[in-house]
TIBAZA-585329 format. One line per field, with one value per residue (C-alpha): residue in one letter; x, y, z. Coordinates in nm, 3 decimals, always signed. Layout:
BEGIN
code <- a;...
px <- X;...
py <- Y;...
pz <- Z;...
This chain:
BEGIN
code <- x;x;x;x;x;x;x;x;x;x;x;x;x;x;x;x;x;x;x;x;x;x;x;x;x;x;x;x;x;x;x;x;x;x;x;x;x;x;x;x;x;x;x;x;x;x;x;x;x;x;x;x;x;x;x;x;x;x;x;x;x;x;x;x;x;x;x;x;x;x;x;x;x;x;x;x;x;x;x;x;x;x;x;x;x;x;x;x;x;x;x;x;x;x;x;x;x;x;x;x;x;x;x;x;x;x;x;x;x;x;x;x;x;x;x;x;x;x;x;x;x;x;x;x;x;x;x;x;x;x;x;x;x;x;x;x;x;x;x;x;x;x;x;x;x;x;x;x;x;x;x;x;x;x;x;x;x;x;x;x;x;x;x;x;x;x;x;x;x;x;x;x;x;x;x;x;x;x;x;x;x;x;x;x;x;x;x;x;x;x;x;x;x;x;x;x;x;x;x;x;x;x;x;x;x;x;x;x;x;x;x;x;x;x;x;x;x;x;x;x;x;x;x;x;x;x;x;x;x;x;x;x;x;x;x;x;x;x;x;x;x;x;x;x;x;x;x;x;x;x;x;x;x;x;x;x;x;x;x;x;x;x;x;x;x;x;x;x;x;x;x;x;x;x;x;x;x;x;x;x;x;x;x;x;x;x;x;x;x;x;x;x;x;x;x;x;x;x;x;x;x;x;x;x;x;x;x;x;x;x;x;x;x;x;x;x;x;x;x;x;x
px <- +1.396;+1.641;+1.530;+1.843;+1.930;+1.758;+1.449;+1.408;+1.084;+0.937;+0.898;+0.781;+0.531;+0.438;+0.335;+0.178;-0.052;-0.112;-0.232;-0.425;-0.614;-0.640;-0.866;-1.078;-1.334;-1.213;-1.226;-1.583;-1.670;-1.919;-1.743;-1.829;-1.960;-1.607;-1.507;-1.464;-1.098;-0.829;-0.732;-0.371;-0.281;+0.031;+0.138;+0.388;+0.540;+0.371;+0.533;+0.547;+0.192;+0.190;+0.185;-0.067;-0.279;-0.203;-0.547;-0.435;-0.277;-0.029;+0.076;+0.348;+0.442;+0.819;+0.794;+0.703;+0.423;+0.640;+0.468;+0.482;+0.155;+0.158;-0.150;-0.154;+0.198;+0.182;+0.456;+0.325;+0.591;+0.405;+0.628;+0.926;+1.151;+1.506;+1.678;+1.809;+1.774;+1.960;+1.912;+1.796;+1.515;+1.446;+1.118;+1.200;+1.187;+1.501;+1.325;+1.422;+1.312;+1.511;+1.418;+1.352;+1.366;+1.526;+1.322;+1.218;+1.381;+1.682;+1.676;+1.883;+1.682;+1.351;+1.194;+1.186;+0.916;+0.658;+0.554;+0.529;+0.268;+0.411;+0.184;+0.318;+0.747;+0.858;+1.203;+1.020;+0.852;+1.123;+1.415;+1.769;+1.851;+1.588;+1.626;+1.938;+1.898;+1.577;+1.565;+1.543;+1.262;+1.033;+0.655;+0.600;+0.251;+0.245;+0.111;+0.138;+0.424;+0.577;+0.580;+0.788;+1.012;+1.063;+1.113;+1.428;+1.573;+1.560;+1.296;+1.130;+0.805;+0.591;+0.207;+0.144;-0.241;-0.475;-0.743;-0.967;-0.719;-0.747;-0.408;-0.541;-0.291;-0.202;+0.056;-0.036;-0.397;-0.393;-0.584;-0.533;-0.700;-0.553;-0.752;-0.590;-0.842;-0.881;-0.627;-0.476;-0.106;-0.269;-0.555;-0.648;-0.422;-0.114;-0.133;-0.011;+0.294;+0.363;+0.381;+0.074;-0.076;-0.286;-0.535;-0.486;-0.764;-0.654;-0.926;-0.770;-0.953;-1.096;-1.387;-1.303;-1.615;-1.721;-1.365;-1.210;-1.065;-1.059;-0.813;-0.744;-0.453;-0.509;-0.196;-0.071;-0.388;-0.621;-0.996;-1.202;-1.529;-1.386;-1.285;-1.653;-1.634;-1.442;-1.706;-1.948;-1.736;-1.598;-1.786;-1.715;-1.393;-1.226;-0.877;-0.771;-0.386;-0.383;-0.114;-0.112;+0.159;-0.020;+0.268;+0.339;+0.547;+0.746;+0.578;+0.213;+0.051;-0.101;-0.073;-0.134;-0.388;-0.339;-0.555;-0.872;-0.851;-0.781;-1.129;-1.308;-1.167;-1.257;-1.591;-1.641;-1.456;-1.595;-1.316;-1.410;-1.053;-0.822;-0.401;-0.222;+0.104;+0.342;+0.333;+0.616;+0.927;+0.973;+1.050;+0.795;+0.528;+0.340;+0.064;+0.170;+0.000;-0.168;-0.349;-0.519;-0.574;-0.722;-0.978;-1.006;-1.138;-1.365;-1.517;-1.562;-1.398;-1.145;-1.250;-1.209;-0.832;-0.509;-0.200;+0.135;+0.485;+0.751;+0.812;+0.498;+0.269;-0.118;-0.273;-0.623;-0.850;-1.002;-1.403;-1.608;-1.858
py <- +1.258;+1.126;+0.962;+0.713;+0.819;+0.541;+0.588;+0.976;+1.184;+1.205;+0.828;+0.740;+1.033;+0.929;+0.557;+0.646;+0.844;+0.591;+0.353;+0.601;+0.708;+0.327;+0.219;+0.492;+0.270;-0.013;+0.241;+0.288;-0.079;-0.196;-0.512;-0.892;-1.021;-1.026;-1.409;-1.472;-1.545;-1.823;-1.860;-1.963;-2.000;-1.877;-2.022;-1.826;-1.952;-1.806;-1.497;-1.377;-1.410;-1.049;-0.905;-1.134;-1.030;-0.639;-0.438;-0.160;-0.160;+0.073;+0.182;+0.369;+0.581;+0.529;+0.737;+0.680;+0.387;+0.233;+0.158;-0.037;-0.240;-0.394;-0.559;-0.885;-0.998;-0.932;-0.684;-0.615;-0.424;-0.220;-0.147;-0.117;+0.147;+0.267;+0.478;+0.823;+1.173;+1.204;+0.857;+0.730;+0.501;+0.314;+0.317;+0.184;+0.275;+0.445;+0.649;+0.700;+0.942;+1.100;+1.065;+1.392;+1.272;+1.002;+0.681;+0.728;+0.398;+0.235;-0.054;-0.220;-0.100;-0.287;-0.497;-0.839;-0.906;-1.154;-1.054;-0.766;-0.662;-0.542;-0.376;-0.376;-0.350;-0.072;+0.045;+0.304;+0.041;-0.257;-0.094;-0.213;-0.232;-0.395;-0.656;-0.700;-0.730;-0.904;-1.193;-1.445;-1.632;-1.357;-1.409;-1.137;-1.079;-0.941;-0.932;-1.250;-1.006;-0.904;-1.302;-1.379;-1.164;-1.231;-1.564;-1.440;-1.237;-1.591;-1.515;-1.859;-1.765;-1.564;-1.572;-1.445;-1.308;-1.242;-1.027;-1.155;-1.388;-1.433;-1.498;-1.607;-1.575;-1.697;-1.646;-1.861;-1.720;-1.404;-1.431;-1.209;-1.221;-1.050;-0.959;-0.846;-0.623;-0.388;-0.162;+0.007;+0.218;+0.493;+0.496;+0.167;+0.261;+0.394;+0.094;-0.132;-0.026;-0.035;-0.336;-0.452;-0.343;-0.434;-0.302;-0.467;-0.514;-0.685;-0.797;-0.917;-1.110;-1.476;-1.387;-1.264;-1.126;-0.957;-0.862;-0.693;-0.432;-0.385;-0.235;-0.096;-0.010;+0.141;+0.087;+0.304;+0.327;+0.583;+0.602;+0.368;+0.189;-0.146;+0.051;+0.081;-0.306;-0.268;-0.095;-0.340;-0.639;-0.484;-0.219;-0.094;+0.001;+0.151;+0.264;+0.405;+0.429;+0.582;+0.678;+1.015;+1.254;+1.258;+1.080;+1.160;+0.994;+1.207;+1.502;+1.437;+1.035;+1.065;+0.694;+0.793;+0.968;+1.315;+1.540;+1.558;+1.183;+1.099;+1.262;+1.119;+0.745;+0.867;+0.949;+0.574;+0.393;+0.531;+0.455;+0.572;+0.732;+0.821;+0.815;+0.960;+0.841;+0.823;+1.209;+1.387;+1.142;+1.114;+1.391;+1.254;+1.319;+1.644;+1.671;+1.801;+1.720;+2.047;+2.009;+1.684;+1.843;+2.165;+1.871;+1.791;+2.064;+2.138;+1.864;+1.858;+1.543;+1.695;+1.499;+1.165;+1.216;+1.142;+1.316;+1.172;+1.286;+1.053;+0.824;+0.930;+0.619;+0.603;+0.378;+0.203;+0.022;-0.294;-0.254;-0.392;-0.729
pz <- -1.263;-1.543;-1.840;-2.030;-2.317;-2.513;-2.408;-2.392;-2.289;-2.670;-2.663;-2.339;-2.360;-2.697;-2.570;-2.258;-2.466;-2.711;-2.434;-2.267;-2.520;-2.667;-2.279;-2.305;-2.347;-2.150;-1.852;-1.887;-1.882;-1.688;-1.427;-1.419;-1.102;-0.834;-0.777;-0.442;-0.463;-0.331;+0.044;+0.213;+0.544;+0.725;+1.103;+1.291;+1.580;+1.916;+2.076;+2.421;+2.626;+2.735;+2.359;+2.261;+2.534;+2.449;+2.401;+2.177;+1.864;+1.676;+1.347;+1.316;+0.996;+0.844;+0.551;+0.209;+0.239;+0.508;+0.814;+1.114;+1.243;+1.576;+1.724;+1.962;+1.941;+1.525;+1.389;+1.036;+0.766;+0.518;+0.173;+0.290;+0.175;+0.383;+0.144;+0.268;+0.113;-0.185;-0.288;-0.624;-0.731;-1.028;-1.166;-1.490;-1.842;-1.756;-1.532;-1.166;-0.874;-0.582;-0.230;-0.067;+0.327;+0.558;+0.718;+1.067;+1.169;+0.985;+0.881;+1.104;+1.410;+1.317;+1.543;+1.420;+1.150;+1.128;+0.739;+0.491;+0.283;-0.017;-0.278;-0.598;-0.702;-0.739;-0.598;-0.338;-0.227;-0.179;-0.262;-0.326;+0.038;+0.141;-0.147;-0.038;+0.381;+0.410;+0.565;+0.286;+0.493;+0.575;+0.448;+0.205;+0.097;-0.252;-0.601;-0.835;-1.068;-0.726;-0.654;-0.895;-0.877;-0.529;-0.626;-0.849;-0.539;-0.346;-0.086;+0.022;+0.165;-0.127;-0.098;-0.430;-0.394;-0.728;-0.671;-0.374;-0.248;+0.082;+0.383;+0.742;+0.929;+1.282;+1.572;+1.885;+1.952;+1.813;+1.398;+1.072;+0.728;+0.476;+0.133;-0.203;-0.276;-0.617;-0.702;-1.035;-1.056;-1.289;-1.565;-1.755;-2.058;-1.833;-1.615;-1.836;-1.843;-1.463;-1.221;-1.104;-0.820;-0.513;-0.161;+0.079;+0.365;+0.746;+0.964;+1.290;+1.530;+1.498;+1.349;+1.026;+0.893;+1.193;+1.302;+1.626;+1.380;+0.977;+0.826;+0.509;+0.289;-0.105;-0.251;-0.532;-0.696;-0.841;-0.783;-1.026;-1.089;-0.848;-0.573;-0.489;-0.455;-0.137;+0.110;-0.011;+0.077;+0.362;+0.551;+0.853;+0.756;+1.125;+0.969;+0.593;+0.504;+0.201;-0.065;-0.163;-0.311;-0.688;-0.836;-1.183;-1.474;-1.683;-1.489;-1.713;-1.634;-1.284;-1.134;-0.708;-0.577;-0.490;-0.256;-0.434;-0.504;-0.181;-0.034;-0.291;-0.173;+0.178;+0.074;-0.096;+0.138;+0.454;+0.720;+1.031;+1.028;+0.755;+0.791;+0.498;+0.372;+0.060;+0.001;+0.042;-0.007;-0.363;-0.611;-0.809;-0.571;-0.683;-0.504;-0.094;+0.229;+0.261;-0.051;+0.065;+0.406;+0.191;+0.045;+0.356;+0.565;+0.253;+0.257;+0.606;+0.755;+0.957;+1.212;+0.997;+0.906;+1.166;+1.060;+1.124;+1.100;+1.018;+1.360;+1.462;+1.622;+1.654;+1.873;+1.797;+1.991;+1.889;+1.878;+2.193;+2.208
């Protein structure tokens, strides 16, 4: 990591502390009743019969928190991020990050899109390339800060989402709901000085709130009081994607989960499985795959948790009336 000269490691450090220690006691606050948020609609035009009528799904894992969902015709893009090894990030503040592997896919061999779901901006998660070779008209599901600066880059179809904000979504017969769901890049203090950041649950199926299959994705987030708000709007959780790798700025502020964290959102949560991601891709990722699977095994939910390699795909079956 590189820090600009005008802005060097003594000042940054000093005002991440300030803030830290400054929502102490905002952290601890008890929360106000969750509003039950805004909903949009999105119609796609119908694909081919024979996808829609697919059984299984897939979700295949990119790299960083880039993944591929594909269920009934839908091809979902998770955060996407196509730099190579050796590339640079910025993550602001002067700050940037070197990526440590290569995307399973490039870029240019993506299957066409129907949306992305795009958790908060930050260059390892829409980075310059991407910006740049995106189809201006792709739906991008995002944060309200994301939103506009989406807006800025020229893309045309933004569903900026507040917290509880709803997306149903449909392609000929096949139906998705996306939630924004609680989510916070760091501690309360810390996270005001990085973009904002949301969950994301998918319940596909026309049925919404008893759904063929619920999925959930954390975000860059860290464990907090409103994550417990989740399982209790959504139980039955059947698949976790969560972002690891213990991400630290200037090498002190914690703002992703690492593997301790990541059992303990498994343990609130309660997906019936677990995939990890954003771990290993970032030299500002500190906290390995083996230590989460160490949590893991200790906590005995090996059986919970699907490990993928980069390109790797996992298939899921939708739940049976």
């Amino acid at each position: 990591m590189r820090v600009h000269r005008l802005l060097g490691p003594a000042f940054l450090l000093a005002a991440f502390g300030m803030l830290a220690a400054g929502f102490v006691q905002a952290e601890n606050q008890p929360q106000a009743n969750t509003p039950q948020g805004d909903t949009y609609t999105l119609k796609l035009p119908a694909g081919e019969p024979a996808a829609a009528a697919a059984q299984d799904g897939t979700v295949q894992f990119i790299g960083t928190a880039t993944v591929l969902i594909r269920y009934q015709g839908l091809t979902i893009l998770t955060d996407p991020n196509f730099l190579h090894k050796g590339d640079h990030v910025h993550l602001g503040y002067g700050l940037t990050s070197q990526r440590q592997t290569n995307p399973a896919i490039e870029f240019d061999k993506l299957p066409p899109i129907d949306l992305v779901i795009l958790s908060h901006m930050h260059e390892d998660h829409f980075d310059k390339l991407v910006q740049e070779r995106l189809n201006r008209n792709t739906p991008i599901v995002t944060t309200r800060e994301a939103g506009e600066k989406l807006k800025r880059l020229g893309f045309q179809q933004r569903f900026a989402l507040s917290e509880w904000d709803k997306l149903e979504v449909s392609k000929g017969e096949t139906r998705l709901r996306i939630t924004s769901v609680p989510g916070r890049h760091g501690a309360a203090g810390v996270s005001v000085l990085l973009p904002k950041v949301m969950g994301s649950v998918l319940d596909f199926g026309a049925q919404p709130d008893t759904p063929d299959y619920r999925m959930y994705i954390s975000g860059d987030t860290l464990v907090y009081d409103d994550i417990r708000t989740i399982p209790q709007r959504f139980p039955g959780i059947d698949l976790a994607m969560l972002h690891l790798g213990g991400t630290r700025i200037l090498g002190v502020f914690k703002v992703t989960m690492d593997g301790k964290d990541g059992v303990q959102m498994m343990q609130i949560v309660k997906p019936k499985k677990t995939i990890p991601i954003h771990y290993n891709d970032y030299d500002v990722f500190k906290s390995p795959l083996a230590e989460f699977a160490r949590e893991v095994k200790a906590a005995g939910l090996e059986d919970n948790v699907v490990y993928l390699a980069h390109g790797d795909t996992y298939t899921f079956t939708p739940r049976k009336r």
